[in-house]
C-alpha positions in Angstrom: -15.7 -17.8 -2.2 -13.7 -14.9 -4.1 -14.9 -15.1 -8.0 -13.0 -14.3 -10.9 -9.8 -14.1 -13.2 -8.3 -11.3 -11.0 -9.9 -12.7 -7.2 -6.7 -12.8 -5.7 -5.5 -9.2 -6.6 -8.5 -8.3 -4.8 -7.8 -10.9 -1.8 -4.6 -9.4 -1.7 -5.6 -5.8 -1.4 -7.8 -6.9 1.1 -5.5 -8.7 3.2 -2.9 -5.5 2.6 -5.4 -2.5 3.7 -6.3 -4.8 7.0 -2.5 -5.3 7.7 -2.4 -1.1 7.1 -5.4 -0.5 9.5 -4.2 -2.7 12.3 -0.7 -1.5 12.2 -1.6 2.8 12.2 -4.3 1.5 15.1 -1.5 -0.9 16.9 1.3 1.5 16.6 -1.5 4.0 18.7 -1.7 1.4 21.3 2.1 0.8 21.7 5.5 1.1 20.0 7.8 -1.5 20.6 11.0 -1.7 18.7 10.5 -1.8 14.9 12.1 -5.2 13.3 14.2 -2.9 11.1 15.9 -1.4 14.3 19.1 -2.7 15.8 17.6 -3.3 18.9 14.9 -5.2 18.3 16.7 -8.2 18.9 17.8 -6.7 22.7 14.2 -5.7 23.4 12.0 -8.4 21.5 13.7 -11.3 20.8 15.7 -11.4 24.0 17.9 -14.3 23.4 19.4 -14.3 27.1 15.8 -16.1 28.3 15.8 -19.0 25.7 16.6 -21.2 28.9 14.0 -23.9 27.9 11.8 -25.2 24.9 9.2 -23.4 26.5 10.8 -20.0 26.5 12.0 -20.6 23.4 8.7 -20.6 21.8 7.3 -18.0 23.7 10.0 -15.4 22.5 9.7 -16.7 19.0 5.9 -16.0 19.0 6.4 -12.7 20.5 9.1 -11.5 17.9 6.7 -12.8 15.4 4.0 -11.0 16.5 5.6 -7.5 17.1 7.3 -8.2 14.3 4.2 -8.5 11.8 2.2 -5.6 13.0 5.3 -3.2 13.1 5.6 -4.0 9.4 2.3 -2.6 8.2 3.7 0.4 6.3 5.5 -2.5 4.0 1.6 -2.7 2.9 2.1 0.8 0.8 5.2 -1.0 -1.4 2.2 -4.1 -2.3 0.2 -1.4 -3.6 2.7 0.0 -5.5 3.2 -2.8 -7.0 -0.3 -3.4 -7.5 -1.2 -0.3 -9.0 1.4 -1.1 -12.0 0.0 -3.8 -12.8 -3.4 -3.0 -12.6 -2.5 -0.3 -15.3 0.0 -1.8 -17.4 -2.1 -4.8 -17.6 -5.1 -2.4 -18.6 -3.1 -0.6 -21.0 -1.4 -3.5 -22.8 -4.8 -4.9 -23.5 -6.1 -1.6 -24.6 -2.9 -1.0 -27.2 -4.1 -3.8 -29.2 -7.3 -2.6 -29.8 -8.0 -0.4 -33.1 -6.6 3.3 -32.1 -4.8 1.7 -29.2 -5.2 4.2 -25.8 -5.7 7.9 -25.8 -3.8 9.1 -23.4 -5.7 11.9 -22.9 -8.5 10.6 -21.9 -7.3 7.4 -20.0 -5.3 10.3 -17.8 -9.3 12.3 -17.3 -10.7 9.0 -16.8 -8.2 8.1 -14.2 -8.2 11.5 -11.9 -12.6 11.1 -12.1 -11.7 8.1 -10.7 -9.0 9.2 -7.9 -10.6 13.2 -6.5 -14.0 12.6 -5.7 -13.4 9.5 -2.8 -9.8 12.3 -2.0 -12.5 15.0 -1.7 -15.2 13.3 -0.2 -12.2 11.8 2.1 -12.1 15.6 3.2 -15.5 16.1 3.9 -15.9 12.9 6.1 -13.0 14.3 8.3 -15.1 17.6 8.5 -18.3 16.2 9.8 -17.7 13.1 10.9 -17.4 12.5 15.4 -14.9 10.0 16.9 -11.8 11.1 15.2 -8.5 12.5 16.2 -8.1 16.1 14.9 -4.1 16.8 15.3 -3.9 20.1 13.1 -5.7 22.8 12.6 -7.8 23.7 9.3 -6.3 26.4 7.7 -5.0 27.9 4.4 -3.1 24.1 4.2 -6.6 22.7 3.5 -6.9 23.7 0.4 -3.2 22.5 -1.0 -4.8 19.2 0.6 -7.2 19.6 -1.8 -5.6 20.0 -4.6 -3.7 16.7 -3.9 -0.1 18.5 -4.6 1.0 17.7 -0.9 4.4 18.4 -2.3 4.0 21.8 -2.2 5.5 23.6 1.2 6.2 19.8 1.9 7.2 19.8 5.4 3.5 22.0 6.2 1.7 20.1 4.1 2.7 16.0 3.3 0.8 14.8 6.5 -1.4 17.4 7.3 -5.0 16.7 9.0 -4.9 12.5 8.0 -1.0 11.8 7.5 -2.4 9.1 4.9 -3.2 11.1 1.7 0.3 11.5 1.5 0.0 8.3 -0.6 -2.7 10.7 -2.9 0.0 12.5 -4.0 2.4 10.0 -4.9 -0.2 8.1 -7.0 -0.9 11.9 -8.8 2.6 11.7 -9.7 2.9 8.1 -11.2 -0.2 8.2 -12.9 1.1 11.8 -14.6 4.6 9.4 -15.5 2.2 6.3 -16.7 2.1 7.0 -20.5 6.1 7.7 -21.0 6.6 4.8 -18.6 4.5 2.2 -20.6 6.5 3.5 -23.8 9.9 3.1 -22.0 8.1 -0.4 -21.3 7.6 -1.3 -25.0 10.9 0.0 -26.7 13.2 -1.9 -23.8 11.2 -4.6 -23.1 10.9 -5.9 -19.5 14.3 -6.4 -18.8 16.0 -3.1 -19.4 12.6 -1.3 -18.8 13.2 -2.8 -15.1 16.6 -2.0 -14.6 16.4 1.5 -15.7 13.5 2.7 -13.4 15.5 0.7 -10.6 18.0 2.7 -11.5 16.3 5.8 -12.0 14.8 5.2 -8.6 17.9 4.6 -6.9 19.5 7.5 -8.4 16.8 9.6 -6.6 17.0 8.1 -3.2 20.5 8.7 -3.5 20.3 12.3 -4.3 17.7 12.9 -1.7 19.5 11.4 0.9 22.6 12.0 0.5 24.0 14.6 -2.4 21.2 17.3 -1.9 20.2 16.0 1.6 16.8 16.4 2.1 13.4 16.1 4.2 12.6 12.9 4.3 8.9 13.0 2.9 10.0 13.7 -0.1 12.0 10.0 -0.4 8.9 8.7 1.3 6.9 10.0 -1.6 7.4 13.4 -2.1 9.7 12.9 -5.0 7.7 10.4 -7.2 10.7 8.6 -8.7 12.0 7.4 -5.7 9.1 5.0 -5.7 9.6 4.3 -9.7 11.3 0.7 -8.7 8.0 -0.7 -7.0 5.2 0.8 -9.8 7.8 0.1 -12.5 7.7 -3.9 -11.1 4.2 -3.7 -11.3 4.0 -2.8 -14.5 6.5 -5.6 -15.9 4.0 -8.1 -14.0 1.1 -6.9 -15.9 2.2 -6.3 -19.2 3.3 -10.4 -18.6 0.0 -11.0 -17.1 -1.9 -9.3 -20.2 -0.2 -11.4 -22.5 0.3 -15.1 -20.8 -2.5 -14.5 -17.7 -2.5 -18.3 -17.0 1.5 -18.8 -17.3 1.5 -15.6 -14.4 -1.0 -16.7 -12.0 0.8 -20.3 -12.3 3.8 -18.6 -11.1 2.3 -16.7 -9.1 0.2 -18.6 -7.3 1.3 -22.1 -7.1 4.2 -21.7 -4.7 6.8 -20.1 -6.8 6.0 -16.4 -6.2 5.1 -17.4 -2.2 9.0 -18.9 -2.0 10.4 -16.2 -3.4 8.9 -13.8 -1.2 9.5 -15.6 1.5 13.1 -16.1 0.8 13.8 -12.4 -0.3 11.6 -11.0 3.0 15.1 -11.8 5.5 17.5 -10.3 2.9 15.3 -7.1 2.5 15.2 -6.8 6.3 18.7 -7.3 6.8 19.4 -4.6 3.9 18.1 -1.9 6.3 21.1 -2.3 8.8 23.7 -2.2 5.5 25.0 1.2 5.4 23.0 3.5 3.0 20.7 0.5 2.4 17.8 2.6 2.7 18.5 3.5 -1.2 16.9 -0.2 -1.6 15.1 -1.1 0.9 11.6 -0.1 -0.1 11.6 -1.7 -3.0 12.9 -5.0 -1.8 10.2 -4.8 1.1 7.6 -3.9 -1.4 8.9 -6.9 -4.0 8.6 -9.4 -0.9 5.3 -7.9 0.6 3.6 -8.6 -2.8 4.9 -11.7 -3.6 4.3 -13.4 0.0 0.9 -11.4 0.1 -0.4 -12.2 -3.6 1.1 -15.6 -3.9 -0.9 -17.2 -0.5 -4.0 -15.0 -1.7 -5.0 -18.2 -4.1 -5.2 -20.1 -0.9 -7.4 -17.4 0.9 -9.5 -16.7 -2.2 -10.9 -20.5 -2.0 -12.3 -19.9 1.3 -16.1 -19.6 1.5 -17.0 -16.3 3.4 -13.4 -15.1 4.0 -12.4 -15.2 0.4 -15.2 -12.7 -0.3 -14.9 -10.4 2.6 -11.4 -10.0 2.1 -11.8 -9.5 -2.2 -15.0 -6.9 -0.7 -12.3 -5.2 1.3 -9.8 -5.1 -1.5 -12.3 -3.7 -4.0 -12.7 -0.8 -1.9 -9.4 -0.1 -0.5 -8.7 2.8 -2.3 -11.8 4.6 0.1 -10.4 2.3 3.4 -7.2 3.9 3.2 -8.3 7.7 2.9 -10.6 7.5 5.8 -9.6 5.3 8.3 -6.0 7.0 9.6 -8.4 9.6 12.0 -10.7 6.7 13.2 -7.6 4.2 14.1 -5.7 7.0 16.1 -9.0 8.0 18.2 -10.2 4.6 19.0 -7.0 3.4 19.6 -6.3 5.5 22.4 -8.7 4.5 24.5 -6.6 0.8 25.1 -3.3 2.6 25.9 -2.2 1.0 28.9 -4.2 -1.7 28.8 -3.1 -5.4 28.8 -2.6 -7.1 25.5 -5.5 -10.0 25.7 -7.7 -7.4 26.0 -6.1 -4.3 23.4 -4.9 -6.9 20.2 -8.6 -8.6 20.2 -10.0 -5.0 20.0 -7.5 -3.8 17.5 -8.2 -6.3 15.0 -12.2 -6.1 15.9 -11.5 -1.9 15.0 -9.3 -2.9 11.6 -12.4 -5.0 10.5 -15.0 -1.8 11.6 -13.3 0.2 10.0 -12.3 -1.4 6.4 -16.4 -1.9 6.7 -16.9 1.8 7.5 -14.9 2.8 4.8 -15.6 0.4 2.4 -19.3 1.6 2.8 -18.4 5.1 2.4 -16.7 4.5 -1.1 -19.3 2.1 -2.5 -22.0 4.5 -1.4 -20.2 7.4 -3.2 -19.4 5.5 -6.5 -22.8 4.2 -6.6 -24.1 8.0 -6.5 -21.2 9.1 -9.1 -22.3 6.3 -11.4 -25.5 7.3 -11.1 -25.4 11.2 -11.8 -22.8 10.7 -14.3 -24.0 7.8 -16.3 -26.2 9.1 -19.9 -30.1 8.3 -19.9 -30.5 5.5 -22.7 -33.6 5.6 -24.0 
């Protein structure tokens, strides 16, 4: 069983880096319609054969299937979320303490934490066999490097593993973090919400359609148009610092489940609105994390699955960077094949691979730790 206060943040990372792994490896098998496209309906659901119960059924288990595993990217707006309140919770905690947070340090602290997995990341893609190799290395490898993906965007954002394009955008909120928590404690919750929604929005806007741009940098490029999602995160875990049991209540006895649940249809059904993609990934991200989070209390009491998922969520960070390569490689070896043989393999490569790089991070932070740490005497 999943131990402590926080289990079911880590049960929910877990659950979200699996969903993330399946879908990049799924999406290498096949690519059906997306649930967010207008013909999904025509192509999945296929209403015209609901001519029994049977059928009926069938075509409902289908959508929901396709459906699921073409929604992995929603994954990223969890962590989002996640990642606010992991610090906000951090740094409410830390405020109260005598000299409240140096900034300066908590921002060192946090980028010795981030570049050497990001770097290592790099190295494993150099020398490690069995994974796709799409690009090139060239002078682009060392702007990867640096983490500023940014930079000559449309070269750059997805070069060599199109996942540390998530890197960059962390880089960005965490360089955002210490105005952000003071916006947080002059407005209080409320207002501090509604302005980075709006600043958020006011970017996406901009982006896509006053200066329009590539659309990386609304993706991530552009660090504020992902304010909404961190800036959520951050209201849940300034509430969680000060009233954890009154949160994880909420949170986890059936209230934050049923709200996800009920907002998931009305964020899907904002991405045929015109211009709803303004909103949509923080709607999807608000629903992802409260439908993911709020069954995790469930999961988290189950012997053996409640740790390996909480195992898999404590070292997502180190899944993510390494596994894009791996699921692209493998994955291409079922193309063509029949579904009863391809999905059992998929999810089998999604487990071997959150182990693979779950290992590779553990192993690494256990060596940092140990050439870092002071000799007591």
């Amino acid at each position: 069983m999943a131990k402590g206060r926080m289990a079911w943040l880590d049960v929910t990372k877990g659950w979200a880096i699996l969903w993330v792994v399946y879908f990049h490896s799924f999406t290498c098998w096949i690519k059906p319609p997306s649930p967010i496209g207008s013909d999904f309906i025509k192509g999945v659901v296929q209403p015209e054969t609901w001519t029994g119960i049977l059928p009926f059924f069938s075509s409902m288990v289908r959508s929901v299937f396709l459906g699921v595993s073409m929604l992995g990217f929603h994954a990223v707006g969890l962590f989002l979320v996640a990642s606010g309140f992991v610090l906000a919770q951090s740094a409410v905690r830390a405020s109260e303490k005598p000299g409240g947070v140096a900034w300066g340090s908590w921002i060192l602290h946090r980028l010795v934490r981030l570049y050497p997995m990001y770097w290592f990341a790099h190295l494993i893609y150099l020398i490690s066999p069995f994974e796709a190799r799409l690009e090139p290395v060239d002078w682009r490898f060392g702007v990867s490097l640096s983490g500023l993906r940014f930079l000559w965007i449309d070269y750059n954002f997805f070069y060599l593993n199109a996942a540390w394009w998530y890197f960059c955008l962390i880089l960005q909120l965490f360089a955002f973090f210490p105005i952000l928590m003071a916006g947080l404690r002059k407005l209080g919750p409320v207002a501090f919400l509604v302005a980075a929604i709006a600043i958020g929005f006011f970017a996406r806007v901009y982006l896509l359609y006053l200066h329009p741009s590539s659309g990386q940098w609304v993706l991530g490029g552009c660090g504020l148009s992902r304010l909404p999602e961190f800036a959520l995160g951050m209201v849940f875990g300034a509430w969680y610092a000060r009233n954890p049991d009154t949160f994880e209540r909420w949170l986890l006895r059936g209230r934050g489940l049923t709200a996800g649940l009920l907002l998931y249809p009305i964020a899907l059904a904002v991405y045929q609105i015109p211009h709803g993609y303004v909103a949509v990934d923080f709607l999807t991200g608000t629903a992802c994390f409260l439908v993911v989070a709020g069954a995790s209390g469930f999961w988290a009491k189950i012997p053996g699955l409640g740790q390996a998922l909480a195992w898999a969520g404590s070292f997502s960070y180190g899944i993510y960077l390494v596994h894009q390569p791996y699921a692209i490689h493998f994955a291409s070896f079922l193309k063509e094949r029949a579904s009863w043989i391809a999905v059992p393999a998929l999810l089998l490569l999604a487990v071997g691979l959150a182990f693979w790089g779950g290992c590779l991070e553990k192993v690494l932070h256990a060596w940092f730790s140990k050439t870092t740490d002071k000799p007591r005497p």
